[in-house]
PAGUBA-639267 format. One record per residue (C-alpha): residue number from 1; residue in one letter; x, y, z. Coordinates in steps of 0.5 Angstrom, whole numbers, plus 500, padded with zeros to 3 digits. Example, Ala and Ser with C-alpha at 12.3 -4.5 7.8 and 13.67 -1.06 7.14 Angstrom:
<sites>
[site 1, A, [525, 491, 516]],
[site 2, S, [527, 498, 514]],
</sites>
This chain:
<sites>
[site 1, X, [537, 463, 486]],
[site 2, X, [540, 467, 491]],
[site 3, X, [542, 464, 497]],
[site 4, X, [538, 469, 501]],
[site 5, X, [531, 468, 498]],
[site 6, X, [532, 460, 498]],
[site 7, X, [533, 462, 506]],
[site 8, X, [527, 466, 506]],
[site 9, X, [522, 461, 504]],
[site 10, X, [526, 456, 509]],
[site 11, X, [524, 461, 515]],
[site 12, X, [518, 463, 512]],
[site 13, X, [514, 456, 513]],
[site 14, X, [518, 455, 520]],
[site 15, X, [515, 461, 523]],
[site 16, X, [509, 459, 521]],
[site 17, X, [510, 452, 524]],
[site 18, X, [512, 455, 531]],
[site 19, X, [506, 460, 530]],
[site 20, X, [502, 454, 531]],
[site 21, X, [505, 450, 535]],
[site 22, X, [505, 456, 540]],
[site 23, X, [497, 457, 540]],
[site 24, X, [496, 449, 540]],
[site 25, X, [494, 448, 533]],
[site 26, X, [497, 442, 528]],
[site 27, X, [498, 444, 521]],
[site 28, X, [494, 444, 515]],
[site 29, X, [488, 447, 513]],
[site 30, X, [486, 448, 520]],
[site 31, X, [481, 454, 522]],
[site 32, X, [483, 453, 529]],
[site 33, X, [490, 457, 526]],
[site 34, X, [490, 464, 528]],
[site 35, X, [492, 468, 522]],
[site 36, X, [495, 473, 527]],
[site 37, X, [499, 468, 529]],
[site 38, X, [504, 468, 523]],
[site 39, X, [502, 476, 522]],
[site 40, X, [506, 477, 529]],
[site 41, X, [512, 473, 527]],
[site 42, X, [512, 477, 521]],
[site 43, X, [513, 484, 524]],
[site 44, X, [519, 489, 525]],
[site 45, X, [519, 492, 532]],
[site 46, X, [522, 499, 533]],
[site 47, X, [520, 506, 537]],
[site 48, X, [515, 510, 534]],
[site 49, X, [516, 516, 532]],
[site 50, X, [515, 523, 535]],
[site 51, X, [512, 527, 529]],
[site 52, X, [507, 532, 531]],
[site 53, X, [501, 531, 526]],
[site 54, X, [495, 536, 527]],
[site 55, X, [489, 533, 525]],
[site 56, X, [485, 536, 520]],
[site 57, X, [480, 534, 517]],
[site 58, X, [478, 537, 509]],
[site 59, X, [474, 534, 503]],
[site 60, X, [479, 534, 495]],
[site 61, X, [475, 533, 490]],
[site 62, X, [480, 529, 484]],
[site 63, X, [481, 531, 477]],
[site 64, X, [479, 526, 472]],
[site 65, X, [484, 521, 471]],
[site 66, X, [488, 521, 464]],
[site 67, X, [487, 516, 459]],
[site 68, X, [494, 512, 459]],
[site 69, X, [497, 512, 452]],
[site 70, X, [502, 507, 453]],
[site 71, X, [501, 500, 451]],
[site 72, X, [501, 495, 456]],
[site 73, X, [506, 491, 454]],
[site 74, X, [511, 497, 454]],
[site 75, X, [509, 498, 461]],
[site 76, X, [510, 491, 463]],
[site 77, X, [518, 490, 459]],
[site 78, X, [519, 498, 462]],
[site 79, X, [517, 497, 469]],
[site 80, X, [523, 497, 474]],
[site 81, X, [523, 499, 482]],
[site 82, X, [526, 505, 481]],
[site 83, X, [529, 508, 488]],
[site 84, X, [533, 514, 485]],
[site 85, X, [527, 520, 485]],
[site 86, X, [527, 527, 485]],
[site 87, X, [523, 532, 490]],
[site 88, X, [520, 536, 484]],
[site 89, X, [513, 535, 484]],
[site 90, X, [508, 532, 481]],
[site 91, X, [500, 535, 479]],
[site 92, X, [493, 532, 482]],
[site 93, X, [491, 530, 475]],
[site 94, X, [498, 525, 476]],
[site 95, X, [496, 523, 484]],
[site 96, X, [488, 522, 480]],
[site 97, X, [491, 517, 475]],
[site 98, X, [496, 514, 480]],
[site 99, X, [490, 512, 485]],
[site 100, X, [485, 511, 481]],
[site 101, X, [488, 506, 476]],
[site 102, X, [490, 502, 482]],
[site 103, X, [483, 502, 486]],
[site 104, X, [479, 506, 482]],
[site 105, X, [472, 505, 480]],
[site 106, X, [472, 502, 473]],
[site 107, X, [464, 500, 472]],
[site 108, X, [460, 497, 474]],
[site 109, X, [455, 491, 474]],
[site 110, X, [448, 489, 475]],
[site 111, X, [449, 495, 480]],
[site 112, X, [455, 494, 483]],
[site 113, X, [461, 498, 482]],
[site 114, X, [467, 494, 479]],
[site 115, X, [475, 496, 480]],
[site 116, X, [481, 497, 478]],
[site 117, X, [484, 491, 481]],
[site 118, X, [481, 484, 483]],
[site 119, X, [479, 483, 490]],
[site 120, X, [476, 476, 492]],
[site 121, X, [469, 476, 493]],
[site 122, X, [469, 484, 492]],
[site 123, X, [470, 486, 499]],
[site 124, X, [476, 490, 497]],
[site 125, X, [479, 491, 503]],
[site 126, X, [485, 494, 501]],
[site 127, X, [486, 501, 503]],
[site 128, X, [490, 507, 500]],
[site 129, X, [494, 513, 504]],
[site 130, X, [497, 518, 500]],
[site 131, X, [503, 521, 504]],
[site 132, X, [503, 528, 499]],
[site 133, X, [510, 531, 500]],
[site 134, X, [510, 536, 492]],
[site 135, X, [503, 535, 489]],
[site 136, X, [500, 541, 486]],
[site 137, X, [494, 544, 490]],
[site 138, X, [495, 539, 497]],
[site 139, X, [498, 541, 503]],
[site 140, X, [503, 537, 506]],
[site 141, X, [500, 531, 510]],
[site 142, X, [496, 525, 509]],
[site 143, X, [490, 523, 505]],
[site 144, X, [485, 517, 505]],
[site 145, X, [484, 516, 497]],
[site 146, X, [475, 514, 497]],
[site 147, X, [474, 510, 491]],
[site 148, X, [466, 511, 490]],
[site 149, X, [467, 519, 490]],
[site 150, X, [474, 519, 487]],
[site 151, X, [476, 524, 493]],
[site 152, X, [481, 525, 497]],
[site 153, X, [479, 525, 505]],
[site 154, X, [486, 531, 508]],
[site 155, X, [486, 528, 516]],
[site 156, X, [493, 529, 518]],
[site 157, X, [498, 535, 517]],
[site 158, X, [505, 536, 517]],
[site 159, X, [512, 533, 513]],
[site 160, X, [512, 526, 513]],
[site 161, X, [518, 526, 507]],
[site 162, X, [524, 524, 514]],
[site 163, X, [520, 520, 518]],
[site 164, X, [517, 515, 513]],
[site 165, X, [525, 514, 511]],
[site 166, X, [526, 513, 519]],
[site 167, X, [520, 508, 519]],
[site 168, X, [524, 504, 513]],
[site 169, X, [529, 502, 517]],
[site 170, X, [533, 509, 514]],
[site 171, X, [531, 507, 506]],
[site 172, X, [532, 514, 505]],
[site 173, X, [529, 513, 499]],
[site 174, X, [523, 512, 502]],
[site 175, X, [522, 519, 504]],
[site 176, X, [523, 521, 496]],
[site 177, X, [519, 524, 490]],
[site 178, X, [513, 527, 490]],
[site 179, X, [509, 523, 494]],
[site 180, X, [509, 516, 498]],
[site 181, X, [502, 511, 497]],
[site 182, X, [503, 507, 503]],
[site 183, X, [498, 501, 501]],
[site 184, X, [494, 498, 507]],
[site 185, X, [489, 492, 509]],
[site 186, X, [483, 492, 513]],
[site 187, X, [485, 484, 513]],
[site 188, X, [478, 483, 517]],
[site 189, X, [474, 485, 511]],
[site 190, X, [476, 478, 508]],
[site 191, X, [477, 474, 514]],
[site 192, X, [470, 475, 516]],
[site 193, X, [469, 472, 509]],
[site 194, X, [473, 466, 509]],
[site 195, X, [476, 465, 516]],
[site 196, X, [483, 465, 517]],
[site 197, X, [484, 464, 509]],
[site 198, X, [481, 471, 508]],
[site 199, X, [488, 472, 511]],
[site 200, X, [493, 469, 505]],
[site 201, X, [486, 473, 500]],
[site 202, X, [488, 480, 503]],
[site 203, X, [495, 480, 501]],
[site 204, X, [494, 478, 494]],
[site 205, X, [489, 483, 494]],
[site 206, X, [495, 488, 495]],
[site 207, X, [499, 485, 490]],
[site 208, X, [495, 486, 484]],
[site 209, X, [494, 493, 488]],
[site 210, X, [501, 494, 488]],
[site 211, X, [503, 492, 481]],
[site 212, X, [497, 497, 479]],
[site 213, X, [501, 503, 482]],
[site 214, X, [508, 500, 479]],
[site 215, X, [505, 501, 472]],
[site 216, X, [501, 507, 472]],
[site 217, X, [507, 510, 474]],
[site 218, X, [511, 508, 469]],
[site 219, X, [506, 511, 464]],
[site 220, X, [506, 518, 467]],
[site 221, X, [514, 517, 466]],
[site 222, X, [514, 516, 473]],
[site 223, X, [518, 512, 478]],
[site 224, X, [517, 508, 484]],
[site 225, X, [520, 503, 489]],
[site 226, X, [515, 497, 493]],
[site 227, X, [518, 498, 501]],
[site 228, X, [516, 493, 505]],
[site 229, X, [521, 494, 511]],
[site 230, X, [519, 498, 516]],
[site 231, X, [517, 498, 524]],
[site 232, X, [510, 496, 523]],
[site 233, X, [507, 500, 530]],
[site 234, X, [511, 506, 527]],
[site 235, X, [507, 506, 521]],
[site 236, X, [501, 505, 523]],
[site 237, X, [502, 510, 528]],
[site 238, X, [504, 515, 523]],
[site 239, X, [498, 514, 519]],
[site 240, X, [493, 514, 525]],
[site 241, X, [491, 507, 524]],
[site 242, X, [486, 503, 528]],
[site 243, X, [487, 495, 530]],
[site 244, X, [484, 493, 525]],
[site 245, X, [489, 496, 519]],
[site 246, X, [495, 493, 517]],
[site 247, X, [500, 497, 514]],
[site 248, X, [503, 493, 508]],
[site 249, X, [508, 497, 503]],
[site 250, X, [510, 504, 502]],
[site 251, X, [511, 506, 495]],
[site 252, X, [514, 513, 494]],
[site 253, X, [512, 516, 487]],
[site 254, X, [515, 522, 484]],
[site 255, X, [520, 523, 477]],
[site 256, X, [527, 521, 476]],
[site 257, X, [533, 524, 479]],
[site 258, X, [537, 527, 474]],
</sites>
């Protein structure tokens, strides 16, 4: 173990704690505890960007998502966080399979819709931008993935590849590939549920979201990287977002540097 995570779950419980004891709540399972209180000592501040988007608003329906032929053992062995992209592009029926076997809409159930990832008590509160970079038939700006029509909702345009390398404390591979998923939760979906537990819910509901993405990747032959260092505000900015949506990882997807 190395010493940098064994100090990461040391600071982790100790902010927490002040958290707590800076909002006048004790320790333990105690509804009083705001989960906004640990989310606060977890943000990374930094200036916003300037980047001038134009608002746009336009309605893509997505191709129907390829079966993945690929074994699941093969995918889990073979997946890695691959960092080293290219800027070629990538086709809408492989952005359809990226985010349609991370949230999508798989069956359903005594007439509820049934998805690819598991959500506690399926308030699903994760959320999927595309930030298009080099996909056939998209325009450069940012896309909101809509599960029930299996659609693409174009709201902002623009080139975002620099300002997301930015946003990541300069990780230049945050700004590579064809693509960037940015994964978000609307924690209050489940907070609403479950009170201040929903919290810890929501970003288990992202991670399942998150190794979705890492493996249909993989089986399209594509690369991609979990980022989960960025200015909080920054992005939330880029993306439009309201109070209520956290920005949690930003993924860029795209084929293999030569």
């Amino acid at each position: 173990m190395s010493c940098g995570l064994r100090a990461g779950r040391i600071l982790a419980p100790l902010l927490f704690l002040n958290a707590c004891k800076a909002h006048g709540a004790g320790t333990g399972n105690n509804p009083g505890v705001d989960w906004r209180a640990f989310h606060e000592t977890t943000l990374i501040r930094m200036a916003e960007s300037s980047l001038d988007l134009k608002d746009t608003s336009a309605e893509i329906t997505l191709p129907p998502a390829p079966e993945l032929n690929l074994g699941l053992s093969t995918a889990i062995k073979s997946r890695r966080s691959r960092r080293e992209l290219s800027e070629e592009g990538i086709s809408l029926e492989e952005l359809s399979a990226l985010v349609y076997y991370a949230i999508g809409i798989t069956g359903e159930s005594e007439g509820h819709p049934l998805r690819a990832a598991p959500s506690a008590g399926a308030l699903y509160p994760t959320e999927l931008i595309v930030a298009a970079h080099s996909v056939e038939g998209l325009e450069p700006g940012l896309y909101r993935y809509e599960p029930e029509k299996h659609c693409l909702v174009f709201y902002r345009k623009g080139n975002t590849r620099h300002a997301l390398a930015g946003i990541a404390l300069n990780q230049a591979h945050a700004g590579r590939g064809a693509c960037a998923i940015i994964i978000s939760s609307k924690v209050t979906r489940t907070t609403g549920k479950y009170a201040q537990r929903g919290y810890r819910y929501a970003m288990i509901d992202a991670g399942a979201v998150c190794e979705n993405i890492y493996l249909a990747a993989e089986a399209l032959g594509l690369g991609t990287v979990a980022i989960g260092a960025f200015g909080d505000s920054a992005l939330a900015s880029l993306l439009g977002l309201g109070e209520d949506e956290l920005p949690l990882l930003i993924m860029p997807v795209g084929k293999y540097a030569m």
